[in-house]
C-alpha positions in Angstrom: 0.0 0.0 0.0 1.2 3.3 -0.7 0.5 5.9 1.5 1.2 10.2 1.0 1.0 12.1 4.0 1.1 15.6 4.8 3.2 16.8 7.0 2.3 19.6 9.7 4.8 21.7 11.7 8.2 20.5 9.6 10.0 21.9 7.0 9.0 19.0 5.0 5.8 19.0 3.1 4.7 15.6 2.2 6.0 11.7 3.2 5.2 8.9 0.9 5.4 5.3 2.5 5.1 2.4 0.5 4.0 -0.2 3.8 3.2 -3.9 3.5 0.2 -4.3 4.8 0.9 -8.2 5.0 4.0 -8.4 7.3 3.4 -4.8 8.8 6.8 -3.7 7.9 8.0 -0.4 5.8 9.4 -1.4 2.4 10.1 2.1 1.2 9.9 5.9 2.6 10.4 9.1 0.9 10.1 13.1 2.3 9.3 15.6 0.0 11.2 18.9 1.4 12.5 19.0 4.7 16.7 18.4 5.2 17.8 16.1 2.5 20.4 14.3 4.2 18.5 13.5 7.3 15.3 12.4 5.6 17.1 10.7 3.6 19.2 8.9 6.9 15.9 8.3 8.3 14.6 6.5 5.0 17.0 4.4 4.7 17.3 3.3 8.6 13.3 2.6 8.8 13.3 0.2 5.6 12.0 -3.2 5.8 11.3 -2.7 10.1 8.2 -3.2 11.5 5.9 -0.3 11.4 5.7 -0.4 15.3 9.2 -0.2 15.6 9.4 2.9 13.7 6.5 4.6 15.7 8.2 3.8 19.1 11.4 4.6 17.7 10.3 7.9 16.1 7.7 9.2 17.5 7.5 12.1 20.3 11.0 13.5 18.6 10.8 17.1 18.5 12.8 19.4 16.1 13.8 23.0 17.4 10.6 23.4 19.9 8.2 23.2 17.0 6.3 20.0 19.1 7.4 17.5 15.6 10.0 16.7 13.4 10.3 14.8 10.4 11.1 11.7 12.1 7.6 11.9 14.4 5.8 13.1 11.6 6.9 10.1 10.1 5.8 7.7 13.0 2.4 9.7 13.3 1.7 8.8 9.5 2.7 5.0 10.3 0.4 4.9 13.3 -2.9 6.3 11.3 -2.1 3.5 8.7 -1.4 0.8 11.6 -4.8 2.4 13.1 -6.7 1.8 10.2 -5.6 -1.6 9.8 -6.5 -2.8 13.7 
């Protein structure tokens, strides 16, 4: 399933995550905006783990006061899609 989030609160503007719905894991993530070379770090750590890994891992992080960051905007889309599948 491929999912496109928008983000709120972060210098990025959108995530796409390609989840398998199947074995609950992330196969693919991609930010649109934000700091390239962290998204891109955080991409390519959260591939093929399990979506609740990522949203304990992730979420609650907070970039520069704002209350989010890319990486908990990130596990907030992964719990709606987790959410939605319970």
């Amino acid at each position: 399933m491929l999912k496109e989030y928008t983000t709120q609160g972060t210098c990025s503007k959108k995530i796409f995550i390609d989840y398998d719905e199947t074995t609950g894991r992330v196969n693919n993530v991609r930010f649109l905006g934000g700091c390239d070379g962290n998204t891109q770090g955080v991409c390519r750590l959260v591939a093929g783990l399990p979506a609740t890994q990522v949203i304990a891992t992730l979420g609650g992080i907070d970039c520069r006061g704002r209350g989010t960051s890319c990486p908990d905007q990130l596990a907030r889309a992964l719990k709606e899609i987790v959410d939605d599948k319970g």
